[in-house]
PQR file of N, CA, C, O and H, with PARSE charges and radii, in Angstrom:
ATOM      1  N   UNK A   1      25.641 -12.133  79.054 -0.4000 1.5000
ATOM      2  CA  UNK A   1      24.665 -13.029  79.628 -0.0000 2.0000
ATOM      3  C   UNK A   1      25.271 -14.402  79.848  0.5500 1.7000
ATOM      4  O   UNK A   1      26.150 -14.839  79.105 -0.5500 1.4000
ATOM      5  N   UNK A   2      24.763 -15.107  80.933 -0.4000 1.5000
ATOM      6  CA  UNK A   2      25.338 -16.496  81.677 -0.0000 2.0000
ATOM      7  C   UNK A   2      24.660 -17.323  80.350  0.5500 1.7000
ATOM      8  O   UNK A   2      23.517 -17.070  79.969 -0.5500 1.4000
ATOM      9  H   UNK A   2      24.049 -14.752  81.536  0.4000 1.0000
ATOM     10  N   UNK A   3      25.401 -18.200  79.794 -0.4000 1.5000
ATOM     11  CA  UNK A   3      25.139 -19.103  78.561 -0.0000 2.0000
ATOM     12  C   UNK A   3      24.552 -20.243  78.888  0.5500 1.7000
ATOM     13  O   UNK A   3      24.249 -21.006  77.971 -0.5500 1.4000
ATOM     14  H   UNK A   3      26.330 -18.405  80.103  0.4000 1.0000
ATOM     15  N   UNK A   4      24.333 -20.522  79.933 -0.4000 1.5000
ATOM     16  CA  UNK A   4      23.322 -21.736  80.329 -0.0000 2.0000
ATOM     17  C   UNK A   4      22.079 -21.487  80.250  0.5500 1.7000
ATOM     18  O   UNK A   4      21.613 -20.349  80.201 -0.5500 1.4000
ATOM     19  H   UNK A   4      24.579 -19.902  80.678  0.4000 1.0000
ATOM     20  N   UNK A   5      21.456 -22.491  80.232 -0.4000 1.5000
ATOM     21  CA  UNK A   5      20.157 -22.578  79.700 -0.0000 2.0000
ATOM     22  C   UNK A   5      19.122 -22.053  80.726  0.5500 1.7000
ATOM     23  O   UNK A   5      19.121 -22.799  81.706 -0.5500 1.4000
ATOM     24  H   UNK A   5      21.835 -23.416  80.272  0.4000 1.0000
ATOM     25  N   UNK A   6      18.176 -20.958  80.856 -0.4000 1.5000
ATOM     26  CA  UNK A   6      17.403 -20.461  81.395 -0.0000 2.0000
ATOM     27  C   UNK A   6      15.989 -20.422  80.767  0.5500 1.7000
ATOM     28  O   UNK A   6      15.650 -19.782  79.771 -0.5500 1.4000
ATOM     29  H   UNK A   6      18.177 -20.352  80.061  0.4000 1.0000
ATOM     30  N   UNK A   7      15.238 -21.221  81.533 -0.4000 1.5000
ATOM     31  CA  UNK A   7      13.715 -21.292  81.070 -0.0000 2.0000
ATOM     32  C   UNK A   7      12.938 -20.628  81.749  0.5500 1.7000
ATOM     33  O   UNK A   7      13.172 -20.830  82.941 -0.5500 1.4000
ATOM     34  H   UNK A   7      15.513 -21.740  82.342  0.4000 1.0000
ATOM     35  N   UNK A   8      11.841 -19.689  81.537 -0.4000 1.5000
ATOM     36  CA  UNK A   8      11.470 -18.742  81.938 -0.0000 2.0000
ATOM     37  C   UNK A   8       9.448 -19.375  82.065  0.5500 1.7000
ATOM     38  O   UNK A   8       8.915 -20.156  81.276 -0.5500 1.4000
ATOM     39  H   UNK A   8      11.651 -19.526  80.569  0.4000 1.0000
ATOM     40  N   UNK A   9       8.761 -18.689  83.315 -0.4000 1.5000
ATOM     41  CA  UNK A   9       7.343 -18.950  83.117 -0.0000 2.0000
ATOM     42  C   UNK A   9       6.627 -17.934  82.503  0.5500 1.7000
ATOM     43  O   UNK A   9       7.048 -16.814  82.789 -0.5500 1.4000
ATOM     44  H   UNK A   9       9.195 -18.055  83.955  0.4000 1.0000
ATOM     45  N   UNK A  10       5.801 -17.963  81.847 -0.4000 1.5000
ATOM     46  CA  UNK A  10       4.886 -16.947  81.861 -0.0000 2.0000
ATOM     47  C   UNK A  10       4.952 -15.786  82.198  0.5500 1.7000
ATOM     48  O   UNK A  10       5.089 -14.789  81.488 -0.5500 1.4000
ATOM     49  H   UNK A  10       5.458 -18.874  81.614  0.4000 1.0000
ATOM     50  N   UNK A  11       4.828 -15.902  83.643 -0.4000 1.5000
ATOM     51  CA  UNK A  11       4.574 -14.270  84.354 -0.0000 2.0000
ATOM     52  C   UNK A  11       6.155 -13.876  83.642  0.5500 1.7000
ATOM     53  O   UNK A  11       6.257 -12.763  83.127 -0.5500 1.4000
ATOM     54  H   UNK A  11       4.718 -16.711  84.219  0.4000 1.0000
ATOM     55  N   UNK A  12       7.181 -14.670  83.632 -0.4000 1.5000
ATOM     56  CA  UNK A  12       8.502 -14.317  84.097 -0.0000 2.0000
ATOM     57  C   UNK A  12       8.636 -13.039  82.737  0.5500 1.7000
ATOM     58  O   UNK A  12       8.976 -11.856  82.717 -0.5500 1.4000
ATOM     59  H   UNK A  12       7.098 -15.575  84.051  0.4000 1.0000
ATOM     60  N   UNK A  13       8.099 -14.181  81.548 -0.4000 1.5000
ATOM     61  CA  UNK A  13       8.005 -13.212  79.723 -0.0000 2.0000
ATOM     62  C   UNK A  13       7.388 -12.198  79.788  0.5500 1.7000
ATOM     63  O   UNK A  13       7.746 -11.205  79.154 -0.5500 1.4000
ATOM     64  H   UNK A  13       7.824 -15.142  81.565  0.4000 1.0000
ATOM     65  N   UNK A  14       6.310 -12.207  80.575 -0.4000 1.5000
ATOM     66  CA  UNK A  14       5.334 -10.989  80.860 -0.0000 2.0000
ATOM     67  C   UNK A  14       6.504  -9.475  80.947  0.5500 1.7000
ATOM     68  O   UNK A  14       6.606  -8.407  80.343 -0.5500 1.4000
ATOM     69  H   UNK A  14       6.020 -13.014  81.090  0.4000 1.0000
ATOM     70  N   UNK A  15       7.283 -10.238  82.161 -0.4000 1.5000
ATOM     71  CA  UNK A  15       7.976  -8.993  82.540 -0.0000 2.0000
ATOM     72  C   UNK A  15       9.148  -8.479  81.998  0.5500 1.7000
ATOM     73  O   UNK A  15       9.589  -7.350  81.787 -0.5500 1.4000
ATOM     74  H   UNK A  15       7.200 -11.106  82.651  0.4000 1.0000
ATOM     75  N   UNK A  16       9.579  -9.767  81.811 -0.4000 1.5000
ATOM     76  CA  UNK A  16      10.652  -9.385  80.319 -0.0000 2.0000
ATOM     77  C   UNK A  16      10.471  -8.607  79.202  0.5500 1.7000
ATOM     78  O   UNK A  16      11.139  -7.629  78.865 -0.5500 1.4000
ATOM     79  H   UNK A  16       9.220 -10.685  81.983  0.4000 1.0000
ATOM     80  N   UNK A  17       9.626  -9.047  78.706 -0.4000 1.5000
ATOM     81  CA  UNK A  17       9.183  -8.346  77.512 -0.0000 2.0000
ATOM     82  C   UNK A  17       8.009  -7.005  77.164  0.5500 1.7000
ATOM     83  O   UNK A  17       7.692  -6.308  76.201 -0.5500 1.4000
ATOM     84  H   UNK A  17       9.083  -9.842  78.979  0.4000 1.0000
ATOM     85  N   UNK A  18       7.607  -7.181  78.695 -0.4000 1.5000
ATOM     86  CA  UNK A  18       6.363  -6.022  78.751 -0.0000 2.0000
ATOM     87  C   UNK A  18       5.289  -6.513  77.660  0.5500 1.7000
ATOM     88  O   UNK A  18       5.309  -5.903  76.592 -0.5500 1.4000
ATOM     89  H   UNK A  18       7.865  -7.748  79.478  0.4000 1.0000
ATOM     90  N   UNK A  19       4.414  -7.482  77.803 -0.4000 1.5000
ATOM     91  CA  UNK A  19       3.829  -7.906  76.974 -0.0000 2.0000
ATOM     92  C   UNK A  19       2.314  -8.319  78.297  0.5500 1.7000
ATOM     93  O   UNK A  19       2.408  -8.170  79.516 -0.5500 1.4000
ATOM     94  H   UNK A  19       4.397  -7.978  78.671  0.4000 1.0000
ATOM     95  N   UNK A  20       1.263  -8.754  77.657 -0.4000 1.5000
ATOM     96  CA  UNK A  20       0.413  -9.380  78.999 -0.0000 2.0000
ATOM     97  C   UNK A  20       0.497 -10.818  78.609  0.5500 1.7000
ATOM     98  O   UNK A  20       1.076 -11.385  77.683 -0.5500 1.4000
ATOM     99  H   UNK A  20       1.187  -8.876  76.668  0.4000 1.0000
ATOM    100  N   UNK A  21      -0.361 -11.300  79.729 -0.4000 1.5000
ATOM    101  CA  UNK A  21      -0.626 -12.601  79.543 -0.0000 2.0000
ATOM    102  C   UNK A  21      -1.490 -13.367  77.968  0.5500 1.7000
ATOM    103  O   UNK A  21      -1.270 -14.411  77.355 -0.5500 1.4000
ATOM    104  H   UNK A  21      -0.831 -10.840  80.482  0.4000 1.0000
ATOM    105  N   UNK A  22      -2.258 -12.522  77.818 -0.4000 1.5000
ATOM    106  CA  UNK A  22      -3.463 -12.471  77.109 -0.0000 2.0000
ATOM    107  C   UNK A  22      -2.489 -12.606  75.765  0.5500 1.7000
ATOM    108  O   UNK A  22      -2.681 -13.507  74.948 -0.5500 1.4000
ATOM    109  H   UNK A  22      -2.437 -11.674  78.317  0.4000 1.0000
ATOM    110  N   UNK A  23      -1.595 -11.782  75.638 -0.4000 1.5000
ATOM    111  CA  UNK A  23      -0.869 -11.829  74.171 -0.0000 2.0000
ATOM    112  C   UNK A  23      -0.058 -13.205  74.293  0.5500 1.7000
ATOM    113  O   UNK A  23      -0.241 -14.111  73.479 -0.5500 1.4000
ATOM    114  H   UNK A  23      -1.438 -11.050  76.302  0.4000 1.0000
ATOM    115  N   UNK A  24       0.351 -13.253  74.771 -0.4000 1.5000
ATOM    116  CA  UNK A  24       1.605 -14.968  74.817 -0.0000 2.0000
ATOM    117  C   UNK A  24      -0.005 -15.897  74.995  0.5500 1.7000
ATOM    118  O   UNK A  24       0.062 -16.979  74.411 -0.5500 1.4000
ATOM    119  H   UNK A  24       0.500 -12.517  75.432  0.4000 1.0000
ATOM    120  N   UNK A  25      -0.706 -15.765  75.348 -0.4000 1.5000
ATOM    121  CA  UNK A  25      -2.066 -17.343  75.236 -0.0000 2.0000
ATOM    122  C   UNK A  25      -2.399 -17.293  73.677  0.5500 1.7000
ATOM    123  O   UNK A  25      -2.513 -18.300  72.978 -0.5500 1.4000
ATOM    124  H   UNK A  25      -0.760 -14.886  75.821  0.4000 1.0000
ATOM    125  N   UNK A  26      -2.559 -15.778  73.160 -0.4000 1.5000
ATOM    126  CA  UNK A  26      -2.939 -16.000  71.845 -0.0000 2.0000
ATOM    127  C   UNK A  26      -1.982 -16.656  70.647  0.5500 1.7000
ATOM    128  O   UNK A  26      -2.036 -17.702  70.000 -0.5500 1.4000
ATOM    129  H   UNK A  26      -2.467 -14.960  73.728  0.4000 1.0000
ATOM    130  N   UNK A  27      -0.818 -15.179  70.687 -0.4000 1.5000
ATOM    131  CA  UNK A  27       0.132 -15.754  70.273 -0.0000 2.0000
ATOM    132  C   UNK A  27       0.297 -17.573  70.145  0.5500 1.7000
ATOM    133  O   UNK A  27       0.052 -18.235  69.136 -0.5500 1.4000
ATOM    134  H   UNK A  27      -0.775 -14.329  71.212  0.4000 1.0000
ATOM    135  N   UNK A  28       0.658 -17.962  71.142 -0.4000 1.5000
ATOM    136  CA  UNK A  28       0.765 -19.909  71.231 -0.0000 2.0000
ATOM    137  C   UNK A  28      -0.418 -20.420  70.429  0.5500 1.7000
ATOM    138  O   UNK A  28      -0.260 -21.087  69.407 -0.5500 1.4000
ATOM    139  H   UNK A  28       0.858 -17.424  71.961  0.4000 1.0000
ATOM    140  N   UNK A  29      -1.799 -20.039  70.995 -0.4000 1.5000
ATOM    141  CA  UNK A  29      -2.451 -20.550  70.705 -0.0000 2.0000
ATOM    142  C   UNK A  29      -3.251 -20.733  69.110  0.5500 1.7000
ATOM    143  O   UNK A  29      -3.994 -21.573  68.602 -0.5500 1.4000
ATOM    144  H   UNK A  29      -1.927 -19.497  71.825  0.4000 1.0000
ATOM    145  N   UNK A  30      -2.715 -19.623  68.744 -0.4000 1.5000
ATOM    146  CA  UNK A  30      -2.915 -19.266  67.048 -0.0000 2.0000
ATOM    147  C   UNK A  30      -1.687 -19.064  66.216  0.5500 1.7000
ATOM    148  O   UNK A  30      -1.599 -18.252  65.296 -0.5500 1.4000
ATOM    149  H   UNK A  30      -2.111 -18.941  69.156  0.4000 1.0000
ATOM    150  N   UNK A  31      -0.827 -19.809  66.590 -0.4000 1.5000
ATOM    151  CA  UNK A  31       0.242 -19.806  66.135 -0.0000 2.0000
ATOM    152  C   UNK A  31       0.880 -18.618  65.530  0.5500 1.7000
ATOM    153  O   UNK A  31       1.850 -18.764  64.786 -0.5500 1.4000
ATOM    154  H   UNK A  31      -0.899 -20.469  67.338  0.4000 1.0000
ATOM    155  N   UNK A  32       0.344 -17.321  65.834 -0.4000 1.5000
ATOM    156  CA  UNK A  32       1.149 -16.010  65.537 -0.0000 2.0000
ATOM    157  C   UNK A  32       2.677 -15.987  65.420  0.5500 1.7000
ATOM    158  O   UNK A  32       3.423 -15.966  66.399 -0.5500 1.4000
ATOM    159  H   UNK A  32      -0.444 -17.203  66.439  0.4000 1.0000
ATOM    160  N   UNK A  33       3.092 -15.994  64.115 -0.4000 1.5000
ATOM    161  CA  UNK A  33       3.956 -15.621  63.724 -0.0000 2.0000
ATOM    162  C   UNK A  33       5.356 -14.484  64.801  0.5500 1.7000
ATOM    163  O   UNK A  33       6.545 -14.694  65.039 -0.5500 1.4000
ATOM    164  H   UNK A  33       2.486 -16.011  63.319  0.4000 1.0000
ATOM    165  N   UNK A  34       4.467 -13.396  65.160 -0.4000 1.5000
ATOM    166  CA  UNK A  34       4.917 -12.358  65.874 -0.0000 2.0000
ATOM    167  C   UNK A  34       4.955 -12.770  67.454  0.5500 1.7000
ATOM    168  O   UNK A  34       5.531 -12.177  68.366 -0.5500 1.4000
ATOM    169  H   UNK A  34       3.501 -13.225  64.966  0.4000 1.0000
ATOM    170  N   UNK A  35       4.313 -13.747  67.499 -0.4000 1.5000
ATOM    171  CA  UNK A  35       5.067 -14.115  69.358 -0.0000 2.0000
ATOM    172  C   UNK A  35       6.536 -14.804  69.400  0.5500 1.7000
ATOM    173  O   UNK A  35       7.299 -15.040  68.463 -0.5500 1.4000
ATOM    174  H   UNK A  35       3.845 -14.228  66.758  0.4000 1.0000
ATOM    175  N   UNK A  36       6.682 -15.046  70.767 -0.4000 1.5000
ATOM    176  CA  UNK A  36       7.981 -15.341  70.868 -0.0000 2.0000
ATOM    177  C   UNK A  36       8.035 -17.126  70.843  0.5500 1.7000
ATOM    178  O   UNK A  36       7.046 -17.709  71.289 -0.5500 1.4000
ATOM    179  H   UNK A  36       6.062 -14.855  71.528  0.4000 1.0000
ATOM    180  N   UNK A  37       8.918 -17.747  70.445 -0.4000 1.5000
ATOM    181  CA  UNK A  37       8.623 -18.959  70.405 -0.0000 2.0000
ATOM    182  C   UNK A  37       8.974 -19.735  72.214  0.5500 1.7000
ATOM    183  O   UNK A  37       9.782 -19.415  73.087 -0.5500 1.4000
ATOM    184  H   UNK A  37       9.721 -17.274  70.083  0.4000 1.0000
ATOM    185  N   UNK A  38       8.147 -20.596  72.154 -0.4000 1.5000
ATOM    186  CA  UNK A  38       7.737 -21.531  73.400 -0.0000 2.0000
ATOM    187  C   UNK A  38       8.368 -22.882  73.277  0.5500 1.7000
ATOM    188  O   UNK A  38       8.855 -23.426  72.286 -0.5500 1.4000
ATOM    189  H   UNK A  38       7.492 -20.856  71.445  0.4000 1.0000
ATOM    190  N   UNK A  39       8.216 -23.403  74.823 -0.4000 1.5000
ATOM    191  CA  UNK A  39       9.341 -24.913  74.991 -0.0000 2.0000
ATOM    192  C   UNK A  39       7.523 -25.572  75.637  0.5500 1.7000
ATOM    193  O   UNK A  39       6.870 -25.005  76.514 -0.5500 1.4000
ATOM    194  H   UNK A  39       7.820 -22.961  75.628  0.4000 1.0000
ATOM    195  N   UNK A  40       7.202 -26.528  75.076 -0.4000 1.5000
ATOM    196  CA  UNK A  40       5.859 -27.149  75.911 -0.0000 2.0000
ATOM    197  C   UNK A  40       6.674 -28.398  76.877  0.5500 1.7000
ATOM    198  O   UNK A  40       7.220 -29.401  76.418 -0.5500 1.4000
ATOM    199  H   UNK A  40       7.732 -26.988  74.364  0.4000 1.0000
ATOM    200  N   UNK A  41       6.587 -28.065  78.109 -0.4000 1.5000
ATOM    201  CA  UNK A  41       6.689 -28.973  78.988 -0.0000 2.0000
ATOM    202  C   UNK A  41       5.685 -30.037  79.319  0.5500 1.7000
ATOM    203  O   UNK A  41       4.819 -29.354  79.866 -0.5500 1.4000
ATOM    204  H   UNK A  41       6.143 -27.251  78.482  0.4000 1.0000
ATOM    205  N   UNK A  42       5.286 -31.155  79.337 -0.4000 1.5000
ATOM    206  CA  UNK A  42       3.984 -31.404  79.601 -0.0000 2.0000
ATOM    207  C   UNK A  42       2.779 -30.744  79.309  0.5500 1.7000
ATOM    208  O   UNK A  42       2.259 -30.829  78.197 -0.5500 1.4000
ATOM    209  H   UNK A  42       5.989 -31.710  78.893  0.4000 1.0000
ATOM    210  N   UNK A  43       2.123 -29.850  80.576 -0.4000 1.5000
ATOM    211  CA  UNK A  43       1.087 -29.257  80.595 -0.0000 2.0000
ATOM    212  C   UNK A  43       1.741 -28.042  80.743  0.5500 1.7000
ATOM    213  O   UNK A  43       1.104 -27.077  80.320 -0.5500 1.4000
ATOM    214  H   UNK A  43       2.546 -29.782  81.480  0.4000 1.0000
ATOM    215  N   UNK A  44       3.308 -27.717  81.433 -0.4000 1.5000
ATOM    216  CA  UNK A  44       3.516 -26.238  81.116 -0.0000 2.0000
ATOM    217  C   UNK A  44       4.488 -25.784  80.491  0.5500 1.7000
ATOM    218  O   UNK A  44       5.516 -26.347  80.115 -0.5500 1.4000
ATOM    219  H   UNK A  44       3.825 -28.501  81.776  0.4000 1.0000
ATOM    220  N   UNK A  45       4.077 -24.532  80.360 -0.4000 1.5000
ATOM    221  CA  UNK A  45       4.474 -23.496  78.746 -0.0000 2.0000
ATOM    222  C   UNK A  45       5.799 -22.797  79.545  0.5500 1.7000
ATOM    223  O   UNK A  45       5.732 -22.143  80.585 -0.5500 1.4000
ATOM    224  H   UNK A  45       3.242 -24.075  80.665  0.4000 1.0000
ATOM    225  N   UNK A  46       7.226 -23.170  78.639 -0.4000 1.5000
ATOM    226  CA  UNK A  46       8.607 -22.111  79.010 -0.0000 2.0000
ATOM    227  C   UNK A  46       9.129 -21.693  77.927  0.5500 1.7000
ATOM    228  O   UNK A  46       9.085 -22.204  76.808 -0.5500 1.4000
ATOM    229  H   UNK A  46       7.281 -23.701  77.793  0.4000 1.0000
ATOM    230  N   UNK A  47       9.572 -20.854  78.237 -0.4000 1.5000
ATOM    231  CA  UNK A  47      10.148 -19.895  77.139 -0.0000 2.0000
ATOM    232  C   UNK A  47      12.072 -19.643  77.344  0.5500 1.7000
ATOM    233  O   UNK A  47      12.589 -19.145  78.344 -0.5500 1.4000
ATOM    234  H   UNK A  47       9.607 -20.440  79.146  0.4000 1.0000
ATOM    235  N   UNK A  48      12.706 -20.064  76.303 -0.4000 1.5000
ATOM    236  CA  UNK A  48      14.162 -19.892  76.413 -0.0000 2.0000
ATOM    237  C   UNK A  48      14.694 -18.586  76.788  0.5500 1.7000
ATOM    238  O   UNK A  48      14.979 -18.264  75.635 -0.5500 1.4000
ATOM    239  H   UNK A  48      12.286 -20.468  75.490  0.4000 1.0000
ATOM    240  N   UNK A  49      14.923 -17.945  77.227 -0.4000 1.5000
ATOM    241  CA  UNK A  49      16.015 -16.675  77.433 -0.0000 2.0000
ATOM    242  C   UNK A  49      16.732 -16.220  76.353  0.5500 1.7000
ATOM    243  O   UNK A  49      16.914 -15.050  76.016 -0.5500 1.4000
ATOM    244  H   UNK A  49      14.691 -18.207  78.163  0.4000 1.0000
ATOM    245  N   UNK A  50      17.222 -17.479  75.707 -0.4000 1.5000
ATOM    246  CA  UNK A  50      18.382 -17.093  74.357 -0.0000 2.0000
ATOM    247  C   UNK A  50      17.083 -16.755  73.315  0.5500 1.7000
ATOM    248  O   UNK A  50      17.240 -15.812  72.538 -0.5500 1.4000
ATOM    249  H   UNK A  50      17.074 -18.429  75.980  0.4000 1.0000
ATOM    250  N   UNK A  51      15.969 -17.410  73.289 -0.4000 1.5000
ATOM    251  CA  UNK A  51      14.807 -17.299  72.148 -0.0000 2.0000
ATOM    252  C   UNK A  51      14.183 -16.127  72.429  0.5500 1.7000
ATOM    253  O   UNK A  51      13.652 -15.651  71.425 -0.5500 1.4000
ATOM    254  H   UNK A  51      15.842 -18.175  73.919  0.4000 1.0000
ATOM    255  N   UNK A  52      13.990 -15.221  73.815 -0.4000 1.5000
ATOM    256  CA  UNK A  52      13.196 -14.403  74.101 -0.0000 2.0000
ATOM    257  C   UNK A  52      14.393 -13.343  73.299  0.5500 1.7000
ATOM    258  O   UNK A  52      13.935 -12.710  72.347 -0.5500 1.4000
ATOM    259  H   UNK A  52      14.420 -15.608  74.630  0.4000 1.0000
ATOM    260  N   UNK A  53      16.060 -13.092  73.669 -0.4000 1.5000
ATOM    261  CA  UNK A  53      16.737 -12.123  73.468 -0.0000 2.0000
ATOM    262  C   UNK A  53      16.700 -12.046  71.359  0.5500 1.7000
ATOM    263  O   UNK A  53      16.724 -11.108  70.563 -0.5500 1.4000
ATOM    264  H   UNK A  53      16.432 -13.606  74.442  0.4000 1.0000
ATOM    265  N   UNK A  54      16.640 -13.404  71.223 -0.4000 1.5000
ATOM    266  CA  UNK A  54      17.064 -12.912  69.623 -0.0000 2.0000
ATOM    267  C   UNK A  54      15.270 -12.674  68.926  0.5500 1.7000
ATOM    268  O   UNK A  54      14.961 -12.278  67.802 -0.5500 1.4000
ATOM    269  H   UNK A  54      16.620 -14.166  71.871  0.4000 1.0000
ATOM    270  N   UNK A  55      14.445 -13.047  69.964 -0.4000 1.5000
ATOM    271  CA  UNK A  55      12.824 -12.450  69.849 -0.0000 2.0000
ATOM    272  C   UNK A  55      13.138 -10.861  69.555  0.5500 1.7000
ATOM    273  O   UNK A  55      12.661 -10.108  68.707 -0.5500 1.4000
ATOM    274  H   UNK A  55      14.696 -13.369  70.877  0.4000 1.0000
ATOM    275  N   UNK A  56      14.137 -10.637  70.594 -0.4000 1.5000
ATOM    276  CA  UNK A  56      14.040  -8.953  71.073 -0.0000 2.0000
ATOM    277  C   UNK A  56      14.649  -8.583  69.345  0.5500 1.7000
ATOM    278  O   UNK A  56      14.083  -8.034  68.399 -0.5500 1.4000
ATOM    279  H   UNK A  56      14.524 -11.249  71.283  0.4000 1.0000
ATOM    280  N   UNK A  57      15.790  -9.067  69.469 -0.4000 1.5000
ATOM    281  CA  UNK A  57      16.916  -7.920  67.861 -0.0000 2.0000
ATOM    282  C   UNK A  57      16.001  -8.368  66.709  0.5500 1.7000
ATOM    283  O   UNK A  57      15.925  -7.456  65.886 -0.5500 1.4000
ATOM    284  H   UNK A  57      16.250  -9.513  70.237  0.4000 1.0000
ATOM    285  N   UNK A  58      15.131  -9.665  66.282 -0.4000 1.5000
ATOM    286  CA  UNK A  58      14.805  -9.755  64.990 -0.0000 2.0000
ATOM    287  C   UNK A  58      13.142  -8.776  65.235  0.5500 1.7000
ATOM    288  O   UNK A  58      12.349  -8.519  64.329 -0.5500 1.4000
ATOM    289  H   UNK A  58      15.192 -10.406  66.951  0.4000 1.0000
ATOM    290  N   UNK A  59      12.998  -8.408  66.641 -0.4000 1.5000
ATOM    291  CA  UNK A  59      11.417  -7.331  66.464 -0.0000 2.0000
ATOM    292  C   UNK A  59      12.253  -5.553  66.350  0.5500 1.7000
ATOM    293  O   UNK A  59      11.612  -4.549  66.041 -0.5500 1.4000
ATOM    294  H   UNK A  59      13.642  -8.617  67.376  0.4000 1.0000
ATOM    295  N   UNK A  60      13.226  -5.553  66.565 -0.4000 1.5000
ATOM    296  CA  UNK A  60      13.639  -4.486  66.486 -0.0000 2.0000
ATOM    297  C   UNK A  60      13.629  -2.921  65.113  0.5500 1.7000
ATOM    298  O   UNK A  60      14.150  -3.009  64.001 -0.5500 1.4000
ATOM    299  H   UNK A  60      13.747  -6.368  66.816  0.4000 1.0000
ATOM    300  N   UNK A  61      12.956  -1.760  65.611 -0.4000 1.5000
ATOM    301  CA  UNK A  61      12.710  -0.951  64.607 -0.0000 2.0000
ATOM    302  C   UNK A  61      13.647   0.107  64.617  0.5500 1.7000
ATOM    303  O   UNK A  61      13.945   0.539  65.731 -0.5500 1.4000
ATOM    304  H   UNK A  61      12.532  -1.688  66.514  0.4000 1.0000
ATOM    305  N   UNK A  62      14.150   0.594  63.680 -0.4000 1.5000
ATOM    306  CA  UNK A  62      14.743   1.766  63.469 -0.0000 2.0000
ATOM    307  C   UNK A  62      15.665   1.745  64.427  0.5500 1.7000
ATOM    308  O   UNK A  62      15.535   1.439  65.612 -0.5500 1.4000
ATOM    309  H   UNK A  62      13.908   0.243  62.775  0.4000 1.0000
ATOM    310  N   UNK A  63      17.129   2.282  63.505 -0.4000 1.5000
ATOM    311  CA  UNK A  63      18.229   2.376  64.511 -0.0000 2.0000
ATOM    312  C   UNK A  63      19.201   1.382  63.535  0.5500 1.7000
ATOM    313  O   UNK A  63      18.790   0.912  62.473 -0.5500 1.4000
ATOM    314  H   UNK A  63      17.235   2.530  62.542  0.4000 1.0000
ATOM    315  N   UNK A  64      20.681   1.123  64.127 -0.4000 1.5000
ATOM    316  CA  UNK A  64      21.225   0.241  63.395 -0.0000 2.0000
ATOM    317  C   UNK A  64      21.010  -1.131  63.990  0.5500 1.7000
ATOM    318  O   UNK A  64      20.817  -1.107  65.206 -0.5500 1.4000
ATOM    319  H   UNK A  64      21.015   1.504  64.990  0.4000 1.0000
ATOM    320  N   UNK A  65      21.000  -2.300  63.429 -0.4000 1.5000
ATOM    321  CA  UNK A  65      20.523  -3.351  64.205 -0.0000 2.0000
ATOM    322  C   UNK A  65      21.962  -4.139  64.297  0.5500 1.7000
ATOM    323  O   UNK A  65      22.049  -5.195  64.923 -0.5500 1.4000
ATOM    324  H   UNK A  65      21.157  -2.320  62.441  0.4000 1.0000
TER
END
């Protein structure tokens, strides 16, 4: 992966992660533990690339990690 910094919207995590909208509003909004962590821009919500991938290996089940 390109090591520069990539900030991602909403829809973008949606599709990344196969998740809906509805889960990333809660998640943020109730500070759930189990969402992925967020960058607050002003009024809008981005999400790192490097934070979404190590989101991915520390949710990871079964298998060697």
């Amino acid at each position: 992966m390109n090591s520069e910094k990539r900030l991602l919207t909403e829809k973008e995590v949606c599709q990344f992660l196969s998740v809906s909208r509805p889960f990333l509003a809660r998640a943020r909004s109730e500070g759930r533990p189990d969402g992925p962590p967020f960058i607050k821009c002003g009024r809008a919500v981005r999400y790192d690339i490097r934070d979404l991938e190590r989101y991915l290996d520390a949710n990871r089940k079964g298998g060697a990690n």
